[in-house]
N, C-alpha and C positions, 0 to 999 in steps of 0.2 A: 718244594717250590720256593723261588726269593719271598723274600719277606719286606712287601712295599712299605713296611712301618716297623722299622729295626730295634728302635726304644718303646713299643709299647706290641707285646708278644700277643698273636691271636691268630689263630687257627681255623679252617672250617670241618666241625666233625664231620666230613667224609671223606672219601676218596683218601689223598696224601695225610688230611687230617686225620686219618684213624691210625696210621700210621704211628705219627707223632704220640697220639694218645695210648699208645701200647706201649710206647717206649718211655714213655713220661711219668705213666703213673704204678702205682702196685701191681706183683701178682693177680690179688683176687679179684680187681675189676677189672685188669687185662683178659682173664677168663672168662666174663661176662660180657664184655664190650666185644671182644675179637672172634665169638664163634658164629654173631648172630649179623647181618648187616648190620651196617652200621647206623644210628640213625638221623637222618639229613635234616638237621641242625646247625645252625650256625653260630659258631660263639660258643659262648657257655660251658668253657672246658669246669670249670668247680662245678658246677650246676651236675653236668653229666656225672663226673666223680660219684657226686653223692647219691645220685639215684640209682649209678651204678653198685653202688655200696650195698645199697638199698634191697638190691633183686638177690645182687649174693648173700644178704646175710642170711642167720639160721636161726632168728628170734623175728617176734613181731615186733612190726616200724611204724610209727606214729610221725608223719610230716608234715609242716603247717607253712603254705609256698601265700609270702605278701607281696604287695607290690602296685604301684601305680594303674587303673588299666592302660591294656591295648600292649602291654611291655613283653606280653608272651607267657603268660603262666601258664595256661588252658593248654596253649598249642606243645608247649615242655612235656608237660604228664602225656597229651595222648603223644604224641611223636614218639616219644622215648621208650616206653613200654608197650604203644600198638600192640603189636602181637606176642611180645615178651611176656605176658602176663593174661589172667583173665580179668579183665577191665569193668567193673560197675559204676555209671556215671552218673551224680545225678547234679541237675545245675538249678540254683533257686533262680526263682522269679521275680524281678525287679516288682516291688513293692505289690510284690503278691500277699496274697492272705494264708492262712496255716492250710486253707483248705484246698486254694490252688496248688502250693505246694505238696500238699502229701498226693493230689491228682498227676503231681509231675512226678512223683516219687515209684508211686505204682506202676505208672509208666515204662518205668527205667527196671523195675521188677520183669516186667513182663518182656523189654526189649532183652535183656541180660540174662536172663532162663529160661525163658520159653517163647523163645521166636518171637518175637513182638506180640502175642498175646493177650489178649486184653485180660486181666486180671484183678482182683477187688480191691477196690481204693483202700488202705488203710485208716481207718477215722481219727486215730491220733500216732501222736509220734512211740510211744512206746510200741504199740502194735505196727509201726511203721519196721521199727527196728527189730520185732520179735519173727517178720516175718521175714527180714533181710537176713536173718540168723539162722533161720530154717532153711532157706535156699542154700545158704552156701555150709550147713550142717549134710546136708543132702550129697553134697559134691567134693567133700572133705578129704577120699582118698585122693586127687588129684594131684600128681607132684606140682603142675604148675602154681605158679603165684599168685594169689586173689588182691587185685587193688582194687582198694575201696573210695573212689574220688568223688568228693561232696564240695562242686566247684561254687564260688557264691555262697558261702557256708554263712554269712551275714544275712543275705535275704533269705536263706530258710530258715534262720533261725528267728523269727518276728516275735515281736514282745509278746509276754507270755505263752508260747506257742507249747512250751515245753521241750524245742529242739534241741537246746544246744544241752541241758541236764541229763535228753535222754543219748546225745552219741555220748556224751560222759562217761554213763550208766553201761553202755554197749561198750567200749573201749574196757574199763575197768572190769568189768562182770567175764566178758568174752573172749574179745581181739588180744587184750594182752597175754592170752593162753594160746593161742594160733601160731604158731613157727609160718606158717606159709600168707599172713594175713600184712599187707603194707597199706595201713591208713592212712588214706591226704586230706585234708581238708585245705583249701582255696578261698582268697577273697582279696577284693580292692580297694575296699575301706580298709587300711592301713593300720586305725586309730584304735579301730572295732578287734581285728585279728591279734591286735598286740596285748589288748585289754584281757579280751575272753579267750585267749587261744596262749598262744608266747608267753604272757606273763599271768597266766591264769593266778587266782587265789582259790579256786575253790575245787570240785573232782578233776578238774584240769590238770592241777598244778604237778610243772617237773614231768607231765606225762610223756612232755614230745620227745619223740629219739633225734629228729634234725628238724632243722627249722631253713627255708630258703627264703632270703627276702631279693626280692627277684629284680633290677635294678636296669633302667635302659642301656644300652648297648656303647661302650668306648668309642672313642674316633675311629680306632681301628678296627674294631668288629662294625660297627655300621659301613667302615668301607670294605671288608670285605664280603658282606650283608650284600650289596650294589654288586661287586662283581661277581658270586655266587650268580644272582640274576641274568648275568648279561650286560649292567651298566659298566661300562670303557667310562671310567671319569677318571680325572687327576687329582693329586692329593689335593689343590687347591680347591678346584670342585668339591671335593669331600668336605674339605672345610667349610666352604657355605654354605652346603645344605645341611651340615648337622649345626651351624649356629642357628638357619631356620626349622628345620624341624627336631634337634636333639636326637637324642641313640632310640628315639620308640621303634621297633620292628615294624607293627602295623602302619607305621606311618612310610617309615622305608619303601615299605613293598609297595608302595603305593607310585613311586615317582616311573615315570615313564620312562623308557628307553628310548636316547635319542634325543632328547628332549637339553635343552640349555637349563642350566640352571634357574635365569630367572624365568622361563617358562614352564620349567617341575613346577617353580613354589607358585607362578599365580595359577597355574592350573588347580592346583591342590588346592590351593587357601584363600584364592578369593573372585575364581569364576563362582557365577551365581549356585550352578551343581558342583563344584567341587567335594569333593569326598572328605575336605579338611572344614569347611567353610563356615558350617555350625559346630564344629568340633569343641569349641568353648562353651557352648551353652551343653550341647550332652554328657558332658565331661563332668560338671556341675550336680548336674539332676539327675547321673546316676550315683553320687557320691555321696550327695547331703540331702535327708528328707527335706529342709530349710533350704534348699539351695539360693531362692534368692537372695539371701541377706546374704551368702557369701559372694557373691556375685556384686550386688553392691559396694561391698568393702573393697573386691577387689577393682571394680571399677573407680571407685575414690581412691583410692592408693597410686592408682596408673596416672592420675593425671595430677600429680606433682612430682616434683622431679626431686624435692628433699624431704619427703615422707612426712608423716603427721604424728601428731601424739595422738595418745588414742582418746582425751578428752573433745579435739577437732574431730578424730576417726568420729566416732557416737553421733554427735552433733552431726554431723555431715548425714550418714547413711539414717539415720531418725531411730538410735536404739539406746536405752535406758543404761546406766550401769549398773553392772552386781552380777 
C-alpha cells in the first residue's frame, strides 16, 4: 500500500504488513512470524523482531518490557504470543499487600493448569515460586514455549515481601536451565524497573537477555493506529490530535469516529465523564506512593511560564530540602 508518511517508515503488522516483515527482517524470525497468523498489532516493527527472536531461540530468555502506562506493554506480550506459547500470567495489585498478592498468584496457578480451579494460596513467595516450578516440572515434555509474564512486577514485589529475591532465586536456580522457558517481567514505574530489573546490582545483575523499553507511538504510527480503526483523517488532523493527546495507544483507541477534531479532544478531556478527564490525577496515584507532592510540584511549575529554582520550587509546594 502508499505510504501516507514517506520520511518517517511504519507499517501495520497485518495483512500487507506482514508482508513487508518477511521481507525486512531475518530468516529465523521470518520462520516464526510467517507460519502462524500474524498478530494484529500496530506499529512496533523492532518490538515484534524481538519477541520474534525470542519464540525461536533455543536457550532460556529473560525480558524486562518498561514504559509509561497505557503505552501498550500488557496488550504487546499477550497479543503477540496468545496462542504461540503457553502463557502464565500473573499481574500485581496496585498497593496490595504480600498477601493479596500471593492470593492473586494462586489464582493465576489454578487459571493456567487446572482449569480455573481453585487451588491453595501459597503463604510466601518462595513457596509461591516452588509451586510454579512444579507445575510446569510436570508439563516439561511439551515442545511448546512456556511464558512466564509477571505484569506490575513492582507491585508484587512490596517492601520486604521477599518477591523480587525470590524470581531472582527462581530465574538463577531453574529458568536459566530451561531451553523452552521465556521469562518477562513488566512495569510502569520506570524508575523502579531500571533500579531492580535493567540495571540490577545484585542476583539480577547482567541476567536479562533483552530489555524493551516500550515508548509511545510516532506521528506515523499513531496515524496509522487511526486508520487501522476506521478513522479517515488527514495528515493535518493527525497532527492535532497527536499534539493533544501524543502517540499513547490507549489514548488513540479512544477517539471516536466521525468525530472533528475538536470534538475527539473535548469529548475525551474535558466532558464531565470523558474517559480522559481525570486521566491526570490516576496517572499520578498509580505511579508514586506520595503522589500528592508530585502533583504539587507539578502544578507550581505549570503556572509559570519561566520555571523556578528549586529554592522557589520547596518554598512554594511546603517541602524541606535534603
Amino acid at each position: 500500500r502508499s505510504d501516507p508518511w514517506p520520511h518517517l517508515r511504519c507499517w501495520t503488522i497485518c495483512g500487507h504488513g506482514c508482508l513487508w516483515l518477511s521481507l525486512a527482517t531475518s530468516g529465523r524470525i521470518h520462520s516464526v512470524v510467517a507460519k502462524d497468523k500474524a498478530p494484529q498489532i500496530s506499529g512496533r516493527q523492532r518490538e515484534i523482531r524481538i519477541l520474534a527472536g525470542l519464540l525461536g531461540s533455543s536457550r532460556p530468555e529473560f525480558l524486562a518490557v518498561y514504559g509509561r502506562r497505557r503505552v501498550g506493554k500488557t496488550f504487546l506480550v499477550r497479543q503477540f504470543f496468545g496462542d504461540r506459547a503457553q502463557l502464565f500470567e500473573v499481574t500485581g495489585r496496585h498497593n496490595g499487600t504480600m498477601a493479596e498478592n500471593l492470593r492473586v498468584f494462586g489464582e493465576a496457578l489454578g487459571d493456567s493448569f487446572h482449569g480455573g480451579s481453585n487451588v491453595a494460596v501459597p503463604p510466601t513467595w518462595h513457596d509461591a515460586f516452588r509451586s510454579l516450578r512444579r507445575e510446569l516440572e510436570l508439563r516439561r515434555r511439551s515442545r511448546k514455549k512456556v511464558v512466564l509474564f509477571f505484569d506490575e512486577l513492582p507491585w508484587l514485589a512490596t517492601h520486604k515481601s521477599g518477591c523480587l529475591e525470590e524470581l531472582e532465586h527462581f530465574w538463577n536456580s531453574w529458568c536459566s536451565k530451561q531451553r523452552q522457558v521465556i521469562l518477562i517481567v513488566c512495569g510502569s514505574a520506570a524508575s523502579w524497573m531500571l533500579k531492580h530489573v535493567v540495571h540490577a546490582h545484585g542476583g539480577l545483575h547482567n541476567r536479562l537477555t533483552e530489555a524493551i523499553r516500550l515508548l509511545p507511538f510516532s506521528l506515523a504510527e499513531a496515524h496509522a493506529l487511526l486508520a487501522d480503526r476506521g478513522s479517515r483523517i488527514t495528515r493535518h488532523q493527525a497532527v492535532e490530535l497527536y499534539m493533544a493527546l501524543g502517540g499513547v495507544p490507549h489514548y488513540l483507541e479512544k477517539v471516536p469516529r466521525g468525530a472533528s477534531m475538536a470534538q475527539a479532544i473535548d469529548g475525551l478531556c474535558f466532558a464531565p465523564d470523558g474517559p480522559l478527564t481525570h486521566e491526570f490525577d490516576h496517572l499520578f496515584a498509580s505511579l508514586f506512593a506520595a503522589d500528592d507532592i508530585y502533583l504539587r510540584i507539578v502544578r507550581q511549575l505549570a503556572k509559570g511560564r519561566h520555571g523556578l529554582s528549586r529554592q522557589d520550587l520547596l518554598r512554594r509546594v511546603g517541602l524541606a530540602s535534603g
